[in-house]
C-alpha positions in Angstrom: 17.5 -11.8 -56.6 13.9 -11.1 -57.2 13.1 -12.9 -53.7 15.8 -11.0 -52.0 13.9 -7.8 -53.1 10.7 -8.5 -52.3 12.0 -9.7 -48.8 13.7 -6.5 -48.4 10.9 -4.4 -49.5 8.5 -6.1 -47.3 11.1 -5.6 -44.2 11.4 -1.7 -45.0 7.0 -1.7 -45.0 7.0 -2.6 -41.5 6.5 -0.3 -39.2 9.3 0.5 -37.1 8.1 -0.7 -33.5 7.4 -4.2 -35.2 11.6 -3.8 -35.9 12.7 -2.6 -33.1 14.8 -4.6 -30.6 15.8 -4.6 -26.8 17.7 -6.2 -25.5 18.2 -5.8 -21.5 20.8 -7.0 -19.1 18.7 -8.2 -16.7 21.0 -9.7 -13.4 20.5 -13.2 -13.0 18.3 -16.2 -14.2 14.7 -15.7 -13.3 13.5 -18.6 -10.9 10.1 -18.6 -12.0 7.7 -16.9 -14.1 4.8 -17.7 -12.1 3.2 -15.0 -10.6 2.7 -17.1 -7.2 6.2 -17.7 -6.8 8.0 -14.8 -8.6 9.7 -12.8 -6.0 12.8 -11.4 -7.2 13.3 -8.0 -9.3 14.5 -10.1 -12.2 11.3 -11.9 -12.1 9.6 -8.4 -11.7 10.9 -6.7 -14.7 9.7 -9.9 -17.0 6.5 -10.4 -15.4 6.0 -6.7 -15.5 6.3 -6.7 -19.3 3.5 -9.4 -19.6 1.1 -9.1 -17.1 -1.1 -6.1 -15.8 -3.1 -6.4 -12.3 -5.8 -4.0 -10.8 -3.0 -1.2 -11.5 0.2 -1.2 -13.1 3.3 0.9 -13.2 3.8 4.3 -15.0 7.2 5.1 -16.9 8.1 6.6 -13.3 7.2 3.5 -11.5 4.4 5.1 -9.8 0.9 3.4 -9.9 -1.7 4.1 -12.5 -5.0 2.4 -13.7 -4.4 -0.8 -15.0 -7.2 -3.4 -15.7 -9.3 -1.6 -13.4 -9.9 1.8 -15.1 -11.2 3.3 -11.7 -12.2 2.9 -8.0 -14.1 3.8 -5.1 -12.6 3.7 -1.8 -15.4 3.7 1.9 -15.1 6.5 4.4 -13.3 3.8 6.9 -10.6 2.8 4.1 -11.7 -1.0 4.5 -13.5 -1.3 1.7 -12.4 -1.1 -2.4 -14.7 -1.7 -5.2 -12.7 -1.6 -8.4 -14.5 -1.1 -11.9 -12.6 -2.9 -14.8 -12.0 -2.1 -18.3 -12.8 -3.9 -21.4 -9.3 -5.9 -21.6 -8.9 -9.6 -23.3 -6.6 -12.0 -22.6 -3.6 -13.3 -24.8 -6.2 -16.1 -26.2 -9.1 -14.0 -26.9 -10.9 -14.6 -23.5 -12.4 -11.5 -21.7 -10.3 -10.4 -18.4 -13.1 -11.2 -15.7 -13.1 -10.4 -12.2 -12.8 -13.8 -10.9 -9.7 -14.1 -12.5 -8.1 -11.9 -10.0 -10.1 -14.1 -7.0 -8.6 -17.4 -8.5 -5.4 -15.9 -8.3 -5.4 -14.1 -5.4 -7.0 -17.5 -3.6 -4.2 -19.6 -5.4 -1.9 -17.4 -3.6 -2.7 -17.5 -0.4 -3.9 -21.4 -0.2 -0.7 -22.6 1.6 -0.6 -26.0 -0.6 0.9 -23.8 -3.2 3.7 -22.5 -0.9 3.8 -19.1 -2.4 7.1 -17.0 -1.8 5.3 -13.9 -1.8 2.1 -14.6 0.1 2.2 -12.1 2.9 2.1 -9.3 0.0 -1.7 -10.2 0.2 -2.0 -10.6 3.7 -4.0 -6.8 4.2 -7.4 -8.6 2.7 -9.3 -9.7 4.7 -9.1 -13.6 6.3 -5.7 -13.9 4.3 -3.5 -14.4 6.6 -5.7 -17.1 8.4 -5.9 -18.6 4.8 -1.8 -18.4 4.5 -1.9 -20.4 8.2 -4.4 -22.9 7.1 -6.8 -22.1 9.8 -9.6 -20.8 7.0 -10.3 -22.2 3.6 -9.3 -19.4 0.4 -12.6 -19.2 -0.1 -13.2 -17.2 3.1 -11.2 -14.5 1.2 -12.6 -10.6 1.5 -13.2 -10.8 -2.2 -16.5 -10.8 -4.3 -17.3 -10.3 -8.0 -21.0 -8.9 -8.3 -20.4 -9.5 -11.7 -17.8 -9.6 -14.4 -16.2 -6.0 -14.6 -16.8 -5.6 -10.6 -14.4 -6.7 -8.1 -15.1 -5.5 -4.1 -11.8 -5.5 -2.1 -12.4 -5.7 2.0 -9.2 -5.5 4.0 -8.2 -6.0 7.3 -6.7 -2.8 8.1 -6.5 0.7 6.4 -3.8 0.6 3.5 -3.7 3.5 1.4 -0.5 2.3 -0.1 -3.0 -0.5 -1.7 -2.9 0.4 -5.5 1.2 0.4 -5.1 0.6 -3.2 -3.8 -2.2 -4.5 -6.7 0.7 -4.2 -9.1 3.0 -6.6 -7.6 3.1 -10.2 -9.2 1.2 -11.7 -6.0 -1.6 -9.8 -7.3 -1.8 -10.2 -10.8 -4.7 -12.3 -12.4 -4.6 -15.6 -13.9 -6.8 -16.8 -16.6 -8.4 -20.3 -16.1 -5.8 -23.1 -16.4 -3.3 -21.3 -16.8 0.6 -22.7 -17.8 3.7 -20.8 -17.4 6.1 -21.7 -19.9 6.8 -20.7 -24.1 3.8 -21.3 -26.4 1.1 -21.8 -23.2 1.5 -18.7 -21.6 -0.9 -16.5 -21.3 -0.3 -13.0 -21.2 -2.7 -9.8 -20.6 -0.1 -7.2 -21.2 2.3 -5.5 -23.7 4.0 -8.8 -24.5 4.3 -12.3 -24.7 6.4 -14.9 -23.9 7.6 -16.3 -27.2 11.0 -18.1 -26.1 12.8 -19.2 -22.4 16.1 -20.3 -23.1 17.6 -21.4 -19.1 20.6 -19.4 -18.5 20.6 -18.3 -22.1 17.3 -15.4 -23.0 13.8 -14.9 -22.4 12.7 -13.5 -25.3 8.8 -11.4 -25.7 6.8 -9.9 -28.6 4.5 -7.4 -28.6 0.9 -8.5 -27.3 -1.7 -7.3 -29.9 -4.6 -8.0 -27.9 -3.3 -5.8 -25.0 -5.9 -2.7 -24.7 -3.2 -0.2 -25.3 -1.1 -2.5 -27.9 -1.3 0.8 -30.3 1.3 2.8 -27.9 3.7 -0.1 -27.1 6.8 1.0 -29.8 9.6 -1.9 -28.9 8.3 -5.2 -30.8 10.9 -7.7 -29.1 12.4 -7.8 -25.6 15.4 -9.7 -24.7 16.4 -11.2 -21.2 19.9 -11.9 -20.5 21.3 -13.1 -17.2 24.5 -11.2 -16.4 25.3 -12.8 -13.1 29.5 -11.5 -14.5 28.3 -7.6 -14.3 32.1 -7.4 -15.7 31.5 -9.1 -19.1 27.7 -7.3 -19.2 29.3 -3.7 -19.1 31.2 -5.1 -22.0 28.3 -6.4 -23.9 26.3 -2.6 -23.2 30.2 -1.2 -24.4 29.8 -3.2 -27.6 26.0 -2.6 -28.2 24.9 -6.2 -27.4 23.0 -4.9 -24.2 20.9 -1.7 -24.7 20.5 -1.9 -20.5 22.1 -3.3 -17.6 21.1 -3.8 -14.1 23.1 -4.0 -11.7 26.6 -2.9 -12.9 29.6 -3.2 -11.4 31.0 -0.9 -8.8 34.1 -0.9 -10.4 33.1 -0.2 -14.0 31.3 2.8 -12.8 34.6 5.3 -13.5 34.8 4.2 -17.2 31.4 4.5 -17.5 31.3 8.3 -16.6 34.3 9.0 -18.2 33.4 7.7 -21.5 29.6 7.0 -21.6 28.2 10.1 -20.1 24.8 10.5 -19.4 24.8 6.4 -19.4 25.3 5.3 -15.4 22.6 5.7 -13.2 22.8 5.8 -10.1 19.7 6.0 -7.7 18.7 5.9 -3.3 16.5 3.3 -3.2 14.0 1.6 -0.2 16.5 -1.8 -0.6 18.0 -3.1 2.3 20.7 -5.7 1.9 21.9 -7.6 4.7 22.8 -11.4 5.8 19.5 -13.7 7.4 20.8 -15.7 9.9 19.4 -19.0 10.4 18.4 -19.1 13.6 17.8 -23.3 13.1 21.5 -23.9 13.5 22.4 -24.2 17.2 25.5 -21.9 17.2 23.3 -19.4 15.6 20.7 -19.5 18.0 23.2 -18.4 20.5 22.0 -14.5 20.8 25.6 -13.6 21.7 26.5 -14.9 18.6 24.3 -12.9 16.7 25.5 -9.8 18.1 29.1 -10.5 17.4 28.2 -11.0 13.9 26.7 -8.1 14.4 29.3 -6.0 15.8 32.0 -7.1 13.9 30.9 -5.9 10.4 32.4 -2.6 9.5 29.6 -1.0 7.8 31.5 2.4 6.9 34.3 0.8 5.8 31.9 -1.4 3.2 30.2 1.5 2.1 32.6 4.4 2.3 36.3 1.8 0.8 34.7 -1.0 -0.8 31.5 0.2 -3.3 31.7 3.8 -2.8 28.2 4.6 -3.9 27.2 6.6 -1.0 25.4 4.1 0.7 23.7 4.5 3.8 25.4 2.1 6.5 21.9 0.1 7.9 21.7 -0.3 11.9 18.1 -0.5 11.6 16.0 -2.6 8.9 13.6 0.1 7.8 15.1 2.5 5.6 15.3 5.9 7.3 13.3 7.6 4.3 10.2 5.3 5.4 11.0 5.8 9.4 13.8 9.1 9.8 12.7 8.5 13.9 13.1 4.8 13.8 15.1 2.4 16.6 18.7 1.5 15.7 20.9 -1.1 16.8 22.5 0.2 20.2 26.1 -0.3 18.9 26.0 2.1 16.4 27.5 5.0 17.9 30.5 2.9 19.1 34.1 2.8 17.8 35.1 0.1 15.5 37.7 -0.7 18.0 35.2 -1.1 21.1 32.5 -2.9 19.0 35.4 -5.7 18.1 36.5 -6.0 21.7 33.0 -6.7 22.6 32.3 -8.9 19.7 35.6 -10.8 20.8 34.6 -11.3 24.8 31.3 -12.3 24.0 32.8 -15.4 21.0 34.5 -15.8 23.9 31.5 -16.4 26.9 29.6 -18.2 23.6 32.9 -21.1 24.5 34.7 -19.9 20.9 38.2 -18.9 21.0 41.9 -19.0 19.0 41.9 -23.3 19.0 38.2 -23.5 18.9 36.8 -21.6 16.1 33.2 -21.5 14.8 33.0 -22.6 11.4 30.2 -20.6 9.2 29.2 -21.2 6.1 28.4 -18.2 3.7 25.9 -18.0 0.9 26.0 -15.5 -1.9 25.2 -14.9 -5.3 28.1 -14.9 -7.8 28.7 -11.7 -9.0 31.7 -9.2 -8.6 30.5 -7.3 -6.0 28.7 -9.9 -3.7 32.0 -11.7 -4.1 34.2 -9.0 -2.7 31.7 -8.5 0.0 32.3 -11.8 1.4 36.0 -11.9 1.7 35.4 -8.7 3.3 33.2 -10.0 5.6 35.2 -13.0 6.2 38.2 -11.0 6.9 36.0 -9.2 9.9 34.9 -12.4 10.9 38.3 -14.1 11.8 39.1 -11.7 14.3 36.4 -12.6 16.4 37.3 -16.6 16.1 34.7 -17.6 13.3 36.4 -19.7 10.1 34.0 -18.3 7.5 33.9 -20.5 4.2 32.6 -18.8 1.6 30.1 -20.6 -1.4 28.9 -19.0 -4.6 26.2 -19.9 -6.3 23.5 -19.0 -9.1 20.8 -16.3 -7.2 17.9 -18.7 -7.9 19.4 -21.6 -5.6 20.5 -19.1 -3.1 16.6 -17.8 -2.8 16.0 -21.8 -3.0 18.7 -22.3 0.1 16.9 -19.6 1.9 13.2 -20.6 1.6 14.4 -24.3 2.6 16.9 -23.3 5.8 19.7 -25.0 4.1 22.1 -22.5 4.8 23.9 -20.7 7.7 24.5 -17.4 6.7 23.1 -16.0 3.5 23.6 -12.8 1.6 20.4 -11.4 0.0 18.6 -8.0 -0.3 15.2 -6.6 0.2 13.4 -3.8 -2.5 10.3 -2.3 -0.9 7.4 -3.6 -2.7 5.3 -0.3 -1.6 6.3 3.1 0.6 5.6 1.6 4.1 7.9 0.3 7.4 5.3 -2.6 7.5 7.2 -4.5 4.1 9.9 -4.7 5.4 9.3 -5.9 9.2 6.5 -8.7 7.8 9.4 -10.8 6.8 10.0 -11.1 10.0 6.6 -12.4 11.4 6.1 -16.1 12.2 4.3 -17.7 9.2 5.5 -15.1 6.8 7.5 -16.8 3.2 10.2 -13.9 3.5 11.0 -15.0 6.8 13.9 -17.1 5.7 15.5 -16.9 9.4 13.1 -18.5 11.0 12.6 -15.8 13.1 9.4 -16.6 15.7 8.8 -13.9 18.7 5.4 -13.5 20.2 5.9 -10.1 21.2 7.0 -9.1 17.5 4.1 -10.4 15.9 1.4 -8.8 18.7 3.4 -5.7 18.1 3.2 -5.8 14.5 -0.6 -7.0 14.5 -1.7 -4.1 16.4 -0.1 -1.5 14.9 -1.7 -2.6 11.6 -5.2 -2.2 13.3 -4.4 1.2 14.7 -6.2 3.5 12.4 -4.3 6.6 13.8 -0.9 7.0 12.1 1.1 8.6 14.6 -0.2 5.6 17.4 0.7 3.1 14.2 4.4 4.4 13.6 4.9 4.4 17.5 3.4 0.5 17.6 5.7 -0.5 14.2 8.7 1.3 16.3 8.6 -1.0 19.1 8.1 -4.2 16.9 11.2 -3.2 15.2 12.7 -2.1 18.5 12.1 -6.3 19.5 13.6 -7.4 16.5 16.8 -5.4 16.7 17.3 -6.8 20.2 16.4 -10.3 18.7 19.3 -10.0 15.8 17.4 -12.0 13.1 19.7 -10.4 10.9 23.0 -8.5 9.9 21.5 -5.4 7.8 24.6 -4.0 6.1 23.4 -1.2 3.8 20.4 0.9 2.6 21.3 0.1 -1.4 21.1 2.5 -4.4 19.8 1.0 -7.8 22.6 1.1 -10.4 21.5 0.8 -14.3 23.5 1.8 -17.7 21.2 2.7 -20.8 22.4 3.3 -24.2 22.1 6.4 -26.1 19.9 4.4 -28.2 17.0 4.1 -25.6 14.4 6.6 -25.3 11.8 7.0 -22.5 14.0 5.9 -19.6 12.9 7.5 -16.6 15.3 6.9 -13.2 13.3 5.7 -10.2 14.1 4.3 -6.7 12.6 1.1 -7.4 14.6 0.8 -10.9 11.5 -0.5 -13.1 11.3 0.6 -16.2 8.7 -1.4 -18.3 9.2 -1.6 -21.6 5.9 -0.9 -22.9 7.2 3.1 -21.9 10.8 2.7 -23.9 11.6 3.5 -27.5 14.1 2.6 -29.9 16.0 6.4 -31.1 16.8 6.2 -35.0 
């Protein structure tokens, strides 16, 4: 009993962010938790809790001073000279310049087959690097000396500080390991436990340089690929947050959680890469009947119903309102399926000779229902479409291999600018996952990054987007909104169109 007592009284003595839990519905498995090949928002929100770049993000998700406490930018925008603060690693070391050059030259080297290289491709010499054609060490990086790192780029960006805190950019400390007990961290938390399919579990980082402000002592990852069963966890208090919910939940949840369901416009596209490896799919006329056959209104006006923005263009028209769209889109559903139909039809498909597609997609509710939708569209125009579910990290795996046909899949703006979304299509680029390779595109695209003028810029982005539409690389479907629960219990939760919302901001309410 004695032992029970003290136990108890020692508990009570802590101080309440060393208690406090929370625990997050978080979407699906993470893939990886290395920087150099983190790229979904799962992986985000985890990495985002350990690691801090040049800048990080605020409770807003807007950038803010991070390692480097300030900057100076030339008159011609090309070059950055960052100034860091006095920050330590997990293990004691110092946070050194040339830990963001190792990274940022890990990143780019193209034996290590990053998925998110292109988000570096603005310094200078990377995207030679990323072709192989110069060595990372040519990189537009120098460290004059420990707390000093210069920054050249190729092109004016001044979106850059939104871009130094994605994971491509973060820094790695020498030798670094990414798993339980060997990672190293230089943010609010650690990595203390990564149970597959199961938790990832952190703890508050006490050598991170702001470690007195961080409130929450342990963060829990859950997959919830079932959104169903994880708006019953958040109902039963096993989930303090859940991203993404389900469309249908959304009623109950404003009924009897008020104040609870967020939902928020966001620069997301999703939309179905075609592989333009398979030889039906190369077929342009196939593409367009894809194209033309998928009822957009009907997806986004029957089917979610969260006032969705029907995507005939693959910039999001808060980032382009004068932008190109596809040339169908003014056309009845009615006319857009007879065309669809004649040109399945000139392609050699008809009623006794059907083209048989296969369809990737993660697992959950929604993405489910999208693709017997989908399918049901599909078989009026002669394609058999055979649908196959699967966990989102083999689906990203299926895509960065070509091993699919079709694959659903989204996009969420890394920073404010046409230019993130239309580099997945240039040759070279890890986010191309159709394959996609068109001279013209890529001149396109590398001029307008050179104009300096922005009015000259958004008319030279226009017409590489203007190529691609005509190329049909891809079915876009919608411009998405974010959709998040948070208990009651939560304080600090501030909505935002990219949906981040690092725990080092949140509180637990007594």
């Amino acid at each position: 009993m004695r032992r029970w007592l003290l136990a108890l009284l020692l508990l009570t003595a802590l101080p309440a962010q060393a208690q406090s839990v929370l625990n997050r519905g978080n979407g699906a498995e993470p893939e990886s938790l290395d920087p150099a090949h983190a790229g979904s928002s799962m992986e985000a929100n985890i990495l985002g809790d350990m690691m801090v770049g040049l800048t990080t993000l605020d409770a807003a998700a807007k950038p803010i001073p991070g390692i480097a406490e300030r900057w100076e930018i030339s008159k011609d925008g090309l070059a950055w000279t960052f100034h860091l603060r006095k920050a330590r690693w997990s293990n004691g070391d110092a946070v050194t310049a040339n830990d963001f050059i190792t990274a940022w030259r890990r990143v780019l080297d193209p034996r290590t087959s990053s998925s998110t290289a292109q988000n570096l491709w603005v310094l200078k010499n990377a995207h030679v690097i990323s072709a192989g054609t110069m060595p990372p060490g040519a990189l537009g990086v120098t460290a004059p000396d420990a707390a000093t790192l210069k920054v050249a780029l190729e092109y004016p960006a001044p979106y850059l500080p939104e871009l130094l805190t994605l994971a491509a950019a973060l820094p790695l400390p020498p030798g670094a390991l990414f798993k339980p007990g060997a990672y190293v961290s230089n943010g609010p938390y650690l990595l203390k436990a990564w149970v597959p399919n199961d938790h990832v579990t952190l703890v508050k980082n006490p050598s991170f340089y702001e470690a007195a402000s961080v409130k929450i002592g342990t963060v829990n990852y859950y997959p919830t690929v079932d959104t169903q069963a994880a708006l019953r966890r958040l109902r039963a208090g096993e989930l303090d947050m859940q991203t993404p919910l389900p469309t249908a939940g959304l009623p109950w949840l404003k009924a009897n959680m008020p104040g609870a369901a967020h939902v928020m416009p966001s620069l997301a596209l999703a939309y179905l890469a075609i592989n333009l490896r398979d030889p039906a799919l190369a077929d342009i006329r196939v593409r367009r009947a894809l194209n033309l056959a998928y009822d957009r209104e009907a997806v986004t006006a029957k089917v979610l119903k969260l006032k969705e923005t029907p995507a005939y263009s693959y910039v999001p028209p808060s980032l382009d309102r004068r932008g190109p769209q596809m040339d169908f889109k003014a056309m009845p559903v009615t006319t857009r399926l007879a065309l669809a139909h004649k040109l399945m039809q000139d392609a050699g498909y008809g009623p006794f000779n059907k083209l048989s597609l296969t369809y990737l997609t993660p697992g959950n509710p929604d993405n489910k229902r999208l693709a017997a939708v989908y399918q049901a569209m599909t078989r009026q125009i002669f394609v058999d479409l055979r649908i196959v579910t699967t966990d989102y990290p083999l689906v990203l795996r299926a895509l960065r291999q070509g091993q699919y046909q079709l694959a659903y899949t989204n996009w969420l703006a890394d920073f404010s600018d046409a230019t993130n979304f239309l580099d997945l299509l240039r040759t070279g680029s890890p986010g191309n996952y159709s394959g996609y390779k068109n001279p013209k595109f890529d001149a396109a695209m590398a001029a307008a990054q050179k104009e300096p003028d922005p009015a000259r810029r958004a008319a030279q982005l226009q017409a590489a987007h203007r190529i691609a539409l005509a190329d049909m690389p891809w079915v876009p479907i919608r411009f998405l909104s974010q959709t998040e629960a948070v208990s009651p219990r939560v304080g600090g939760y501030v909505p935002n169109p990219w949906d981040f919302n690092r725990s080092r901001w949140l509180w637990i309410k007594k």
